[in-house]
KESEVEX-184883 format. One record per residue (C-alpha): z, x, y; residue in three letters. Coordinates in steps of 0.001 Angstrom, whole numbers, plus 500000, padded with zeros to 6 digits. Layout:
<nodes>
ZXYALA
...
</nodes>
This chain:
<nodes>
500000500000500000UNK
498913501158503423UNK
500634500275506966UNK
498974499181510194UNK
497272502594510785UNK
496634503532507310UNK
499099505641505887UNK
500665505295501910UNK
503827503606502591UNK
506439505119500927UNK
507654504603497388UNK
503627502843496879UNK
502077503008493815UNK
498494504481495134UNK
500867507337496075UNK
500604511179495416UNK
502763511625491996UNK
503457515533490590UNK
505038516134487566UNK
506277519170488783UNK
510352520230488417UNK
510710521372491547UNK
509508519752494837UNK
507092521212496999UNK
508623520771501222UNK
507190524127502694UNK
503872524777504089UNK
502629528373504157UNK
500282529236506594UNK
498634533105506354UNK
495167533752507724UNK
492597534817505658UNK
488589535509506205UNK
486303533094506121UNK
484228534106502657UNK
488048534682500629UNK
488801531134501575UNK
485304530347500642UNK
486169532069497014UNK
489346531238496717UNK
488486527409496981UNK
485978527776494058UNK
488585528801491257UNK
490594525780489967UNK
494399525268490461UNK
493717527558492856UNK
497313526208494764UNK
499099526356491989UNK
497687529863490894UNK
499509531157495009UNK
502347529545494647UNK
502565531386490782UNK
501600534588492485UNK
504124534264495270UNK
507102533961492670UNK
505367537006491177UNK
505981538811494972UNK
509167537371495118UNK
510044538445491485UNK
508840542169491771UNK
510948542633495095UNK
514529541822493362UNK
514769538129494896UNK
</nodes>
């Protein structure tokens, strides 16, 4: 269900469901050039395969 300007009302059932354990609040933002993006966008679960990385960076650094 959508409200007067068109946004999922929360709790709907057309809404955006994970089955993921842990939710996902943070946005990342890091700038990249235009033909890595370009790549990047082409591999699938790309997201998923950053965020994986990320713990990796986190991991590796004693976090």
């Amino acid at each position: 269900m959508r409200n007067s300007k068109g946004h999922f009302v929360k709790g709907n059932s057309e809404g955006y469901t994970s089955s993921r354990k842990e939710t996902i609040k943070s946005n990342l933002s890091i700038m990249v050039n235009e033909n890595d993006l370009a790549a990047l966008k082409n591999i699938p679960g790309w997201r998923e395969r950053v965020r994986e990385h990320i713990k990796l960076i986190i991991k590796d650094h004693g976090h």
